[in-house]
Biopython code that builds the backbone (N, CA, C, O; Angstrom):
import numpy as np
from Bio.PDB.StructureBuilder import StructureBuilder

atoms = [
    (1, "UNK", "N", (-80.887, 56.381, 0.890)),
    (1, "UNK", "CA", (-81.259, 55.002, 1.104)),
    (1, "UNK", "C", (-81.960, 54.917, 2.460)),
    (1, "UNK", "O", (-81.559, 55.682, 3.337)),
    (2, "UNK", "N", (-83.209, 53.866, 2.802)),
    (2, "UNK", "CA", (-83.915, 53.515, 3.778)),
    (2, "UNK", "C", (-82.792, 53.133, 4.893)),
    (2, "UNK", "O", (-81.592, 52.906, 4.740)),
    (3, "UNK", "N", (-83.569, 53.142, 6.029)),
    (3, "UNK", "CA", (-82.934, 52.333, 7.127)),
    (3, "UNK", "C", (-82.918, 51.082, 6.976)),
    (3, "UNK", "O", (-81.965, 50.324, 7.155)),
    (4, "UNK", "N", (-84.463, 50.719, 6.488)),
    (4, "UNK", "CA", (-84.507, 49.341, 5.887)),
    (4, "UNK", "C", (-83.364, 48.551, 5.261)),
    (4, "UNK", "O", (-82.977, 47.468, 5.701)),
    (5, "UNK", "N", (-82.687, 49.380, 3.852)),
    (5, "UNK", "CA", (-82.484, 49.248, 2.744)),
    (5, "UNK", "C", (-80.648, 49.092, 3.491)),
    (5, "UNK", "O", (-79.981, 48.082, 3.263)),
    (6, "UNK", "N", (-80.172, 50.115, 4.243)),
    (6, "UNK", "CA", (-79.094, 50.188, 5.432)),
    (6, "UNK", "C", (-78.830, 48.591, 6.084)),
    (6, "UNK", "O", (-77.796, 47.924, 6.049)),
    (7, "UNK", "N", (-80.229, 48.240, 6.712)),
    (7, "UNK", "CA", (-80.224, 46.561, 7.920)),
    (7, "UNK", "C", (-79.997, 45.556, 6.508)),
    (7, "UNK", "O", (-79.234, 44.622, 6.753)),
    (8, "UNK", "N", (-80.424, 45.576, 5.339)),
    (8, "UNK", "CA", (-80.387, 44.354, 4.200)),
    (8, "UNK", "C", (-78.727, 44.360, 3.693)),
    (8, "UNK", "O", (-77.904, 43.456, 3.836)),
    (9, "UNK", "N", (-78.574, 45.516, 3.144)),
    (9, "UNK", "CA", (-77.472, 45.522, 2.894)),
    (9, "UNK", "C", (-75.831, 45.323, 4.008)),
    (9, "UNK", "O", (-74.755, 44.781, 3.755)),
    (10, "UNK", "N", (-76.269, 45.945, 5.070)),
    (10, "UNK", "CA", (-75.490, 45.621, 6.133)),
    (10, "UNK", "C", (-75.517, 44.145, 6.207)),
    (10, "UNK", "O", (-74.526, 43.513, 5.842)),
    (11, "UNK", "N", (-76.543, 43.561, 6.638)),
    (11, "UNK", "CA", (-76.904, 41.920, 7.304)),
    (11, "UNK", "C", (-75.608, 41.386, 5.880)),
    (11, "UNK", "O", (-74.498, 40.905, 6.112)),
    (12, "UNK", "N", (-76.288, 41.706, 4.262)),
    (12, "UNK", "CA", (-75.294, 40.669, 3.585)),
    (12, "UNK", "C", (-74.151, 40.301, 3.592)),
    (12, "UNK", "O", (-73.547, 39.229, 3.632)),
    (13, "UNK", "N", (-73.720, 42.329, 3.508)),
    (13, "UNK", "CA", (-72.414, 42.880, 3.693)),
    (13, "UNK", "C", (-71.505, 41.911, 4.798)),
    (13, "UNK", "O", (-70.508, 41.204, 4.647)),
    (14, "UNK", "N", (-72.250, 42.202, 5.824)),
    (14, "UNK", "CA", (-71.759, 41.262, 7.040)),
    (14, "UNK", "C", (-71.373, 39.902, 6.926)),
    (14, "UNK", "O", (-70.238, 39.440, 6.811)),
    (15, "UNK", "N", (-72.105, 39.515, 6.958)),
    (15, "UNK", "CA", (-72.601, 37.692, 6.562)),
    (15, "UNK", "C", (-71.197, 37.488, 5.473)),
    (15, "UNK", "O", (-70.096, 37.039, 5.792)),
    (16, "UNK", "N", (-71.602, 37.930, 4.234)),
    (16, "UNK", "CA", (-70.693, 37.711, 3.213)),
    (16, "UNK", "C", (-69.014, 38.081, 3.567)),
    (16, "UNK", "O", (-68.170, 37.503, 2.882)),
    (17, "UNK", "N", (-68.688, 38.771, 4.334)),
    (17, "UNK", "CA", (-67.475, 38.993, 4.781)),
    (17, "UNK", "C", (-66.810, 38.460, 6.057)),
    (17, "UNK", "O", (-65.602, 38.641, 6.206)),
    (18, "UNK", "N", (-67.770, 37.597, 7.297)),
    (18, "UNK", "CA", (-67.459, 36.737, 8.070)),
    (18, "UNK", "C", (-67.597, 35.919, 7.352)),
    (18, "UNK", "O", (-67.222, 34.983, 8.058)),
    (19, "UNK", "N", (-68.048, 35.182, 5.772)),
    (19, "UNK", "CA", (-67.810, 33.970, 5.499)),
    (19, "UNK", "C", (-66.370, 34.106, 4.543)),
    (19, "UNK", "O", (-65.814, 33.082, 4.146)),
    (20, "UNK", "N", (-65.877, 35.352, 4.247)),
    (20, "UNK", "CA", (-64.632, 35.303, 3.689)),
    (20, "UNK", "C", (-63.241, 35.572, 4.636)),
    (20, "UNK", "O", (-62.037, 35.399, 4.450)),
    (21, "UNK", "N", (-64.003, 36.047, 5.655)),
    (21, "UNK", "CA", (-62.821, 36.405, 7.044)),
    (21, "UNK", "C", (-62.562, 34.815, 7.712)),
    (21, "UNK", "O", (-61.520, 34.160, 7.676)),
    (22, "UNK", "N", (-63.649, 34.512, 8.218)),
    (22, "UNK", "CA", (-63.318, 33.225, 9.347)),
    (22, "UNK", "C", (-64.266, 32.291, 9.007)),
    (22, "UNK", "O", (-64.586, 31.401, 9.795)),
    (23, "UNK", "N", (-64.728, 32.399, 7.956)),
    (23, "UNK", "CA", (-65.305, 30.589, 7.187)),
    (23, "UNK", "C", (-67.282, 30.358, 8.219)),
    (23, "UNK", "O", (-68.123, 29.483, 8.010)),
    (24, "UNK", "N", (-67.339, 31.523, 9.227)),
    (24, "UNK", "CA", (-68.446, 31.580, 10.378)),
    (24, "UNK", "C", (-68.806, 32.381, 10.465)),
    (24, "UNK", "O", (-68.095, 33.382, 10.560)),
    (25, "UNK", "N", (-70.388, 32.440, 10.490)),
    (25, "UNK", "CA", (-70.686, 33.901, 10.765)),
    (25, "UNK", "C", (-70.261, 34.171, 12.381)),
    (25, "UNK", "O", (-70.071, 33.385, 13.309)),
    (26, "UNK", "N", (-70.197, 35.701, 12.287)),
    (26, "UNK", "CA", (-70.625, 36.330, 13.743)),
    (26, "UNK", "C", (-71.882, 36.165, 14.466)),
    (26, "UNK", "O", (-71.975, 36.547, 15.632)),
    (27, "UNK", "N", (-72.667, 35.724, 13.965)),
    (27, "UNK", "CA", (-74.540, 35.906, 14.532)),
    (27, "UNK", "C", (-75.162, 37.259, 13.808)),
    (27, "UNK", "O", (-74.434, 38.060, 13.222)),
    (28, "UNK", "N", (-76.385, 37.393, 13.902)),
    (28, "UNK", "CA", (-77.568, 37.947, 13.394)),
    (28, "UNK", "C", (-76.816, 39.463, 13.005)),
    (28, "UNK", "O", (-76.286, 39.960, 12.011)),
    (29, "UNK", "N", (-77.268, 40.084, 15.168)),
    (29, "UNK", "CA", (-76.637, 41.593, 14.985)),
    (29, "UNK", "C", (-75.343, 41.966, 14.801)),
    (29, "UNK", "O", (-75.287, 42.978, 14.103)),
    (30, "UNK", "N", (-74.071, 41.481, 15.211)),
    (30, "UNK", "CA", (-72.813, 41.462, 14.872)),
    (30, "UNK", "C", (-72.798, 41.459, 13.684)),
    (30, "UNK", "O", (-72.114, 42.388, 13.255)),
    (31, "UNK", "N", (-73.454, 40.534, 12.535)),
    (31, "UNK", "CA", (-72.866, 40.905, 10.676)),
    (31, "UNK", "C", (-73.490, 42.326, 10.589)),
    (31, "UNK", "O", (-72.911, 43.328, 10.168)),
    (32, "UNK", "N", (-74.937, 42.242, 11.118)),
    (32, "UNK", "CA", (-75.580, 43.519, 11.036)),
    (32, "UNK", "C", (-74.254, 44.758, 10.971)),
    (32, "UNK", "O", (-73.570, 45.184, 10.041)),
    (33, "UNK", "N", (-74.296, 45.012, 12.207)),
    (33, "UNK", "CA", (-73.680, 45.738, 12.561)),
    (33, "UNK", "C", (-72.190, 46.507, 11.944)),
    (33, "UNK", "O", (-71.887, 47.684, 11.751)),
    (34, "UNK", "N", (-71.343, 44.981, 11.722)),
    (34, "UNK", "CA", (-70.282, 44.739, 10.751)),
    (34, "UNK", "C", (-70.213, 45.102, 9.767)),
    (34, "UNK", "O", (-69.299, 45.700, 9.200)),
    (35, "UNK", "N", (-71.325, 44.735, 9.383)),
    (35, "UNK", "CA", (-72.005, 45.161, 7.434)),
    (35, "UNK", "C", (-72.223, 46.528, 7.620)),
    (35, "UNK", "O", (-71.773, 47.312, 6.785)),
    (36, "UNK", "N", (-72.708, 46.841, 8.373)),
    (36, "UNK", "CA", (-73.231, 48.273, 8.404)),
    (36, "UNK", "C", (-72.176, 49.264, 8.615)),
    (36, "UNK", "O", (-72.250, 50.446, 8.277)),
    (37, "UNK", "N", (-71.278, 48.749, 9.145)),
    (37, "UNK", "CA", (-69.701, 49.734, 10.208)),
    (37, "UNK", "C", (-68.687, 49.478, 8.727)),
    (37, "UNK", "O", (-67.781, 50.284, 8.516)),
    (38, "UNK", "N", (-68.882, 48.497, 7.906)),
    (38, "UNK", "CA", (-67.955, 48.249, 6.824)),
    (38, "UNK", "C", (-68.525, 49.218, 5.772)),
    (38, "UNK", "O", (-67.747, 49.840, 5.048)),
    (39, "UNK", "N", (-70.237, 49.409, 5.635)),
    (39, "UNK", "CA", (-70.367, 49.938, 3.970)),
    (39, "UNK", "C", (-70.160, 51.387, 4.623)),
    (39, "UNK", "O", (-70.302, 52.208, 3.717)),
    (40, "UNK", "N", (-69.837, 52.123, 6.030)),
    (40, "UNK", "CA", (-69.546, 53.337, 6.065)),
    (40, "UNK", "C", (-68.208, 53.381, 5.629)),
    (40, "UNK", "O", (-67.919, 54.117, 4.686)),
    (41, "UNK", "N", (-67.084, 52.481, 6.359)),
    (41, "UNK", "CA", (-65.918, 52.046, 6.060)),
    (41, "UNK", "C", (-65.379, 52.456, 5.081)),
    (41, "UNK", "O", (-64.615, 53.413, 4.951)),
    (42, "UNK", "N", (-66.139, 51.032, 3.635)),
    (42, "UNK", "CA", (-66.106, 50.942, 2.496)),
    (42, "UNK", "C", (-66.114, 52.059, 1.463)),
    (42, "UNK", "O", (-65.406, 52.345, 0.497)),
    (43, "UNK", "N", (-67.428, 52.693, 2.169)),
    (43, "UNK", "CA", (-67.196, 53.743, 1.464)),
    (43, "UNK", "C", (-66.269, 55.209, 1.525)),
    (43, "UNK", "O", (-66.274, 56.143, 0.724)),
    (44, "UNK", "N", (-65.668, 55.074, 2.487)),
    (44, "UNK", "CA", (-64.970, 56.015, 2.971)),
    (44, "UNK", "C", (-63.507, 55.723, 2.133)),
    (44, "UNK", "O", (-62.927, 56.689, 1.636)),
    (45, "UNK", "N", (-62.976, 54.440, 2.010)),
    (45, "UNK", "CA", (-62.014, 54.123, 1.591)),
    (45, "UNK", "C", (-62.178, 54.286, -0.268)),
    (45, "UNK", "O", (-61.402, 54.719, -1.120)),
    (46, "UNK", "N", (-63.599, 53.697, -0.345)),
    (46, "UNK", "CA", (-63.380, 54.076, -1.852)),
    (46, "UNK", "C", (-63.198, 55.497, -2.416)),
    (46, "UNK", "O", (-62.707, 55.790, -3.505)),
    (47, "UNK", "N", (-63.811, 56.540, -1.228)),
    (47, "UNK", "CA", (-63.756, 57.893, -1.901)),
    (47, "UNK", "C", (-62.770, 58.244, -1.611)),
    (47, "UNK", "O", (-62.478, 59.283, -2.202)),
    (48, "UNK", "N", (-61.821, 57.793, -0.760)),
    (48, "UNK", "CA", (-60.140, 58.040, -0.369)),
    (48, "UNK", "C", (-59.776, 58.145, -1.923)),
    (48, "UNK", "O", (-59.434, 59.084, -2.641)),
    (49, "UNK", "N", (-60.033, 56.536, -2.174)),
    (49, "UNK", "CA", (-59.012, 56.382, -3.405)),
    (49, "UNK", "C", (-59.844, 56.677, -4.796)),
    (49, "UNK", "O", (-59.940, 55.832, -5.685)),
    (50, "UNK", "N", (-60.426, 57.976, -4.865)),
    (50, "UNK", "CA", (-61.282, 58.673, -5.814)),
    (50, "UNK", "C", (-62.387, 57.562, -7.041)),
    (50, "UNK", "O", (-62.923, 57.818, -8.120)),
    (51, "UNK", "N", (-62.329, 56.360, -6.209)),
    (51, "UNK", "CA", (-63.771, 55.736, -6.405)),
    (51, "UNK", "C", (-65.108, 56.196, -6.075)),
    (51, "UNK", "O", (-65.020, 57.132, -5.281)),
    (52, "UNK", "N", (-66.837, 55.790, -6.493)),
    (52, "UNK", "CA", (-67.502, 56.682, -5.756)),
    (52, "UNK", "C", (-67.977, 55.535, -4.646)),
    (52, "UNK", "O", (-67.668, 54.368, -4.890)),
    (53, "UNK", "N", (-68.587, 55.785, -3.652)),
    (53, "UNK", "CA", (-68.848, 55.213, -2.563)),
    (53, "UNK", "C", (-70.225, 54.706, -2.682)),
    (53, "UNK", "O", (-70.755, 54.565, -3.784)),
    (54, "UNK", "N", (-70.924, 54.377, -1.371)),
    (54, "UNK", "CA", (-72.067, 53.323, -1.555)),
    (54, "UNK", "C", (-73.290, 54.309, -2.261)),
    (54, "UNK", "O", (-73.533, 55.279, -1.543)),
    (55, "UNK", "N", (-74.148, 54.254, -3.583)),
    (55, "UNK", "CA", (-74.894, 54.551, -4.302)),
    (55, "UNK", "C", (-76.133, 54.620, -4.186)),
    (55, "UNK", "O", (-76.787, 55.511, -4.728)),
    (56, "UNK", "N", (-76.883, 53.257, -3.127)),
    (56, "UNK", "CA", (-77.809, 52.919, -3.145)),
    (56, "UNK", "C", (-77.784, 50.857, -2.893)),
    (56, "UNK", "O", (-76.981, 50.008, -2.506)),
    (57, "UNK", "N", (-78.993, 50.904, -3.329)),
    (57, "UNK", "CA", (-79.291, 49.002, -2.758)),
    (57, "UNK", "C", (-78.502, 48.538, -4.143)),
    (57, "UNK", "O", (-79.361, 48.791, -4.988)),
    (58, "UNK", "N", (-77.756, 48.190, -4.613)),
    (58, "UNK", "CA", (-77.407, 47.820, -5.931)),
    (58, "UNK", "C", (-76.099, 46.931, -5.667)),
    (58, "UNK", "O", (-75.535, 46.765, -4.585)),
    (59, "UNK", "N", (-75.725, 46.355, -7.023)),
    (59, "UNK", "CA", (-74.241, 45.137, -6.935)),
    (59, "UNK", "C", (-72.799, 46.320, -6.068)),
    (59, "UNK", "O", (-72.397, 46.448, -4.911)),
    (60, "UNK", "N", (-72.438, 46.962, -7.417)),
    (60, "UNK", "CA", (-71.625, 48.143, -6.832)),
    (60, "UNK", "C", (-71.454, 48.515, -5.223)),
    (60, "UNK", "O", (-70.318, 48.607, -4.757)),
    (61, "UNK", "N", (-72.388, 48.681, -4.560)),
    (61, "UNK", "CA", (-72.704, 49.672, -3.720)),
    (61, "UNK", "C", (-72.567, 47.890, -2.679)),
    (61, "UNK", "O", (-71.940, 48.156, -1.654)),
    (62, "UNK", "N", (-72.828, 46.843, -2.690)),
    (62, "UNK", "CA", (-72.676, 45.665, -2.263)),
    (62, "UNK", "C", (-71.530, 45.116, -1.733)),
    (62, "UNK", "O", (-71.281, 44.532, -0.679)),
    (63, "UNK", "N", (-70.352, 45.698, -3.503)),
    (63, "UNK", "CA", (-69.370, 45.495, -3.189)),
    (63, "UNK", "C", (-68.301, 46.094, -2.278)),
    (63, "UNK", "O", (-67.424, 45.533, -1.623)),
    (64, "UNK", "N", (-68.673, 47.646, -2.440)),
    (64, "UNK", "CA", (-68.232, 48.300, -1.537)),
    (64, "UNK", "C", (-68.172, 48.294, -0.102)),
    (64, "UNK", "O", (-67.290, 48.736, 0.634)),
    (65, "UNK", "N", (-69.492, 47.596, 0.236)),
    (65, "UNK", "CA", (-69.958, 47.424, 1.618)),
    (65, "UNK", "C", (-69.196, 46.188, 2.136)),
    (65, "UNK", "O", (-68.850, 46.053, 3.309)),
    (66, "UNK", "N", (-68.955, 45.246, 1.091)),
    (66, "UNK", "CA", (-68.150, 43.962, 1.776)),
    (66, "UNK", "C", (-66.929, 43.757, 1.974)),
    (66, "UNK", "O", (-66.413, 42.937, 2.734)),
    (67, "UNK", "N", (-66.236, 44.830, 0.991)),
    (67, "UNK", "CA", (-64.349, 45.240, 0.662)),
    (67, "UNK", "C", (-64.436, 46.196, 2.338)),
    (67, "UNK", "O", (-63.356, 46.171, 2.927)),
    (68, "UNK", "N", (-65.341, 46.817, 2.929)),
    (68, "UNK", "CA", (-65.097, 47.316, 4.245)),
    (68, "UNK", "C", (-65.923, 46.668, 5.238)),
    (68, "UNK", "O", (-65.644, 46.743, 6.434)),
    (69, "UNK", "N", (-67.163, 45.885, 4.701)),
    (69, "UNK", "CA", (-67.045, 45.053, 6.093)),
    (69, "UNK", "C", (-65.840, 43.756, 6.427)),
    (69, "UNK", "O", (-65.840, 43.143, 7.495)),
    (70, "UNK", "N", (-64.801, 43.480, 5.253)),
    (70, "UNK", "CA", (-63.625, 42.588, 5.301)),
    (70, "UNK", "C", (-62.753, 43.046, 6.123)),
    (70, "UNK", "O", (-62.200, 42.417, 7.026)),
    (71, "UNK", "N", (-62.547, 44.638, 5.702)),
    (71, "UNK", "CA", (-61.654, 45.187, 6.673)),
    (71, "UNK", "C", (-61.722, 45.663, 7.984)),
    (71, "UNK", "O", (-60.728, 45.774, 8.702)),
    (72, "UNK", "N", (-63.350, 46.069, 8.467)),
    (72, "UNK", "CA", (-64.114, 46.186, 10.090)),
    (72, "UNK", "C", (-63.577, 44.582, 10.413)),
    (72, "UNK", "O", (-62.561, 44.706, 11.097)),
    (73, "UNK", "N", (-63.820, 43.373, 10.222)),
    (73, "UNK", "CA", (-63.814, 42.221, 10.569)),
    (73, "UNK", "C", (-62.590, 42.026, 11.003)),
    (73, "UNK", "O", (-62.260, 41.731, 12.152)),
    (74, "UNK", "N", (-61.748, 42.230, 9.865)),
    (74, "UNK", "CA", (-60.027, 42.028, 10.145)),
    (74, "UNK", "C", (-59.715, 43.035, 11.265)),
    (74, "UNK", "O", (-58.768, 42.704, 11.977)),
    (75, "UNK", "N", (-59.993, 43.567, 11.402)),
    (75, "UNK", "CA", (-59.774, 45.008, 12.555)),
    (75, "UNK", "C", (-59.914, 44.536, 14.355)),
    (75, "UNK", "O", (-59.147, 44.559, 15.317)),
    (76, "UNK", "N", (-61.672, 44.031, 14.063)),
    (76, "UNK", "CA", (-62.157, 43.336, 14.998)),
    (76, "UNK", "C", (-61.586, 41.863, 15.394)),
    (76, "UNK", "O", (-61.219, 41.750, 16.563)),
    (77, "UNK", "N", (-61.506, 41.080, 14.815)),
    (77, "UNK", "CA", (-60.331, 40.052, 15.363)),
    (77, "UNK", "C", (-58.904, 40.228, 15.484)),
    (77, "UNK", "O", (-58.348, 39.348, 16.141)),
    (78, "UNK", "N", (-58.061, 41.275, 14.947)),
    (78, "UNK", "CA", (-56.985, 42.180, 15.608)),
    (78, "UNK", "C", (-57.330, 42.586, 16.923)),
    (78, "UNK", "O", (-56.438, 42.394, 17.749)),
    (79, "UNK", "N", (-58.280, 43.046, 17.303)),
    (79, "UNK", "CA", (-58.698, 43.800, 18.544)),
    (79, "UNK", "C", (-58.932, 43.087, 19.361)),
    (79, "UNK", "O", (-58.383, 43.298, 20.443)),
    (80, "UNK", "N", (-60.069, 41.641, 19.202)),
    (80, "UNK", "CA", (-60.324, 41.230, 20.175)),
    (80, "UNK", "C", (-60.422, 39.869, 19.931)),
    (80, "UNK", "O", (-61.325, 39.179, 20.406)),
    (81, "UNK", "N", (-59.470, 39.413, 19.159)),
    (81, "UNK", "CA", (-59.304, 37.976, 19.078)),
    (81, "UNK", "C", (-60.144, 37.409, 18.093)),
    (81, "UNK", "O", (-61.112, 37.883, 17.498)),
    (82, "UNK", "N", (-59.421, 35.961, 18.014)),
    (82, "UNK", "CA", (-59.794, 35.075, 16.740)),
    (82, "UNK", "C", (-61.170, 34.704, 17.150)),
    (82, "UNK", "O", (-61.959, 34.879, 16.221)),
    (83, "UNK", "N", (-61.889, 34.111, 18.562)),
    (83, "UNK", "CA", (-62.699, 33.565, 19.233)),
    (83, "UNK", "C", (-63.460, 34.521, 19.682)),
    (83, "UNK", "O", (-64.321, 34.073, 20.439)),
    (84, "UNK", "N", (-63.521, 35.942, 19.498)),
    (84, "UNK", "CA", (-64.184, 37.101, 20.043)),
    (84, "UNK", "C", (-65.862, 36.945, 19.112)),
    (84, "UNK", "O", (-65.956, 37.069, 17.891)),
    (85, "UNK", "N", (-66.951, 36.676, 19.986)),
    (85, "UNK", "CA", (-67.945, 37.199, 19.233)),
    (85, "UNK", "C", (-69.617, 37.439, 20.198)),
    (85, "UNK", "O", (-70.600, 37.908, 19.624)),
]
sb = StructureBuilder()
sb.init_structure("model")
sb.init_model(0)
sb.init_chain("A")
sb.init_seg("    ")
for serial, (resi, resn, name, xyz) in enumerate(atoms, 1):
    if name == "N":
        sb.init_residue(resn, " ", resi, " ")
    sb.init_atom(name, np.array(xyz, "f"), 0.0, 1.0, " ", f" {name:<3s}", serial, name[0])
structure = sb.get_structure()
């Protein structure tokens, strides 16, 4: 997958999982980032549990990215607070 294809899917990943974590996004580069730190995450956890991991730009590979940018998020307001951004 592109770097491109990496910043789109990250940004959603992100976005879509600060709106299921804390109802707000983080801002631009933070979901970026989030999204991006979750679909490595994501996918790491799915191949834990002998799922396959992120595929490409696709739904699947979406979902994966947002089930670990949920859990980067939850991590990150453990770490550094509810108001941290």
């Amino acid at each position: 997958m592109s770097i491109f294809g990496w910043l789109i899917l990250g940004l959603i990943a992100g976005f879509i999982a600060s709106k299921i974590v804390s109802n707000q996004g983080q801002g631009f580069f933070l979901n970026i980032g989030l999204g991006i730190l979750g679909s490595v995450v994501g996918g790491y956890l799915f191949h834990f549990f002998g799922a396959s991991a992120v595929t490409g730009l696709n739904i699947y590979s979406m979902f994966v990215a947002v089930v670990g940018a949920v859990v980067t998020l939850v991590a990150y307001h453990a770490l550094f607070g509810r108001n941290a951004s």
